[in-house]
C-alpha positions as MATLAB code, in Angstrom:
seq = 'XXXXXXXXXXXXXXXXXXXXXXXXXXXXXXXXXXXXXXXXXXXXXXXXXXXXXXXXXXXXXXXXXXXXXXXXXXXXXXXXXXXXXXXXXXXXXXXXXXXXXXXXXXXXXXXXXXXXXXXXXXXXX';
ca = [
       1.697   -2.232  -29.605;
      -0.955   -4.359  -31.047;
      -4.555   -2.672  -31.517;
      -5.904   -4.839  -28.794;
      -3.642   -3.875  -26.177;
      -4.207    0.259  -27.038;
      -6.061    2.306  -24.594;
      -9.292    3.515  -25.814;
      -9.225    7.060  -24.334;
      -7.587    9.248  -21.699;
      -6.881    7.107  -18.590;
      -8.466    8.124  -15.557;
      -7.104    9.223  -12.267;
      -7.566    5.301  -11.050;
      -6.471    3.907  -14.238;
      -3.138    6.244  -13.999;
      -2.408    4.534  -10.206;
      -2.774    1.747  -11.325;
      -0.497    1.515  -14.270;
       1.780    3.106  -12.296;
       1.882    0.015   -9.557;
       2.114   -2.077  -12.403;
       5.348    0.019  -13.999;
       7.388    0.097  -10.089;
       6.772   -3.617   -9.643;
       8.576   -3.876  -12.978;
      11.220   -1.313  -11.661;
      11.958   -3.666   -8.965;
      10.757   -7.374   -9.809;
      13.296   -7.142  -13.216;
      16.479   -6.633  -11.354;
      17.603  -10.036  -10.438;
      16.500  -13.510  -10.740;
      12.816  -13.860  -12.533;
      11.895  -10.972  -14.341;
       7.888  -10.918  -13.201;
       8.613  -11.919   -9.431;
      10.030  -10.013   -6.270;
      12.551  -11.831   -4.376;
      13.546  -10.680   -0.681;
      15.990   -8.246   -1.820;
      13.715   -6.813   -4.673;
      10.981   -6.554   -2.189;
      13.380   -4.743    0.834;
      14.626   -2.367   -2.006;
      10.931   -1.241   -2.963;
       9.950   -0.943    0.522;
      12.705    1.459    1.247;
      12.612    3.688   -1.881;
       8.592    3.595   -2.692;
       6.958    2.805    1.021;
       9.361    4.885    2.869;
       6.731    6.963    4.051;
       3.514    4.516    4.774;
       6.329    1.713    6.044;
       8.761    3.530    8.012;
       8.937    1.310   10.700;
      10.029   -1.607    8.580;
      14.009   -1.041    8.745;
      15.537   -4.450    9.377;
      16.116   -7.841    7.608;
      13.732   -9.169   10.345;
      10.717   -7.247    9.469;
      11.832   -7.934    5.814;
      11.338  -11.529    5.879;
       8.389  -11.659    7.831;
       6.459   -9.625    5.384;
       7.937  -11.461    2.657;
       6.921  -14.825    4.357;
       3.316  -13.546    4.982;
       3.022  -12.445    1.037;
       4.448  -15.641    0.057;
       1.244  -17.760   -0.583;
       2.027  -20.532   -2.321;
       5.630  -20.887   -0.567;
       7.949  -20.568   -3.795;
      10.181  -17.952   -1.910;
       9.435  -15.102   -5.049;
       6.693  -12.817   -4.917;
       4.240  -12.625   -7.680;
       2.343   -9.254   -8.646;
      -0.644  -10.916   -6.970;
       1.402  -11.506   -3.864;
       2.520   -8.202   -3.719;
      -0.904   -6.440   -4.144;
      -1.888   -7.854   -0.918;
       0.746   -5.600    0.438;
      -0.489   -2.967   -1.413;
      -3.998   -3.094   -0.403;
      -2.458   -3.547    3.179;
      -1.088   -0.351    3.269;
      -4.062    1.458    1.466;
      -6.582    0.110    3.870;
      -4.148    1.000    6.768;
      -3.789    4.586    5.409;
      -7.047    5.504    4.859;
      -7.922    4.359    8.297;
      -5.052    6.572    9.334;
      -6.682    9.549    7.476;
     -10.274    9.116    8.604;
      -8.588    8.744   12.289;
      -6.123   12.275   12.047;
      -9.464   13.818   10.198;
     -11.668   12.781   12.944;
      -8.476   14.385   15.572;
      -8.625   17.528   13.641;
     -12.495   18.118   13.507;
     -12.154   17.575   17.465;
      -9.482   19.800   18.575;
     -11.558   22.629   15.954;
     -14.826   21.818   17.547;
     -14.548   20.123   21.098;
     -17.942   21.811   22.085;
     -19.617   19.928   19.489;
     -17.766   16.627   20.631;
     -18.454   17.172   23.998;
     -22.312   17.642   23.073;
     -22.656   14.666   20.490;
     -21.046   12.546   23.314;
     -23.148   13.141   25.792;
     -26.193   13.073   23.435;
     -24.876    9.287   22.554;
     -24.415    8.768   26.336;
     -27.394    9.893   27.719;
     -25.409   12.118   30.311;
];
């Protein structure tokens, strides 16, 4: 490694995820066809072994292609790392949403007195 590409210090938490983005797109986009890009079978593969969780609901060919054809910007029918953040930050934004919203359930179902007094303080009941 040349001294310009070393790390300086320990990595952070956020510099850790992020490498480690960097090294599964590699896993994936270096398996067929252009070693830097995703194509559709690249990009169904990492959805099923790395999103399996957060994208569960994306199971067929359908769903495949119409995520692919949304991250396609520039039409070239490969995905670029750049493409493939914006799925990425999709699925970040979506789940912390989805944690702020189960959060939000739990502190309810602990304290529905309190709920049931803030919401009729914001309702004027």
């Amino acid at each position: 490694m040349s001294k310009g590409c070393q790390t300086q210090g320990p990595l952070s938490e956020l510099e850790k995820s992020i490498d480690v983005i960097i090294d599964v797109f590699h896993q994936y986009s270096r398996r067929e066809g252009d070693k830097d890009t995703l194509t559709r079978k690249e990009l169904k593969l990492l959805i099923e072994k790395q999103l399996v969780n957060y994208l569960k609901h994306v199971k067929n060919q359908v769903s495949i292609d119409q995520i692919f054809k949304d991250l396609d910007t520039n039409k070239d029918e490969q995905l670029s790392f750049g493409e493939v953040m914006l799925l990425i930050i999709r699925v970040t934004v979506a789940t912390h949403e989805h944690l702020h919203f189960c959060e939000d359930k739990l502190h309810h179902q602990q304290h529905p007195q309190q709920h049931q007094q803030q919401h009729q303080q914001q309702h004027n009941h």
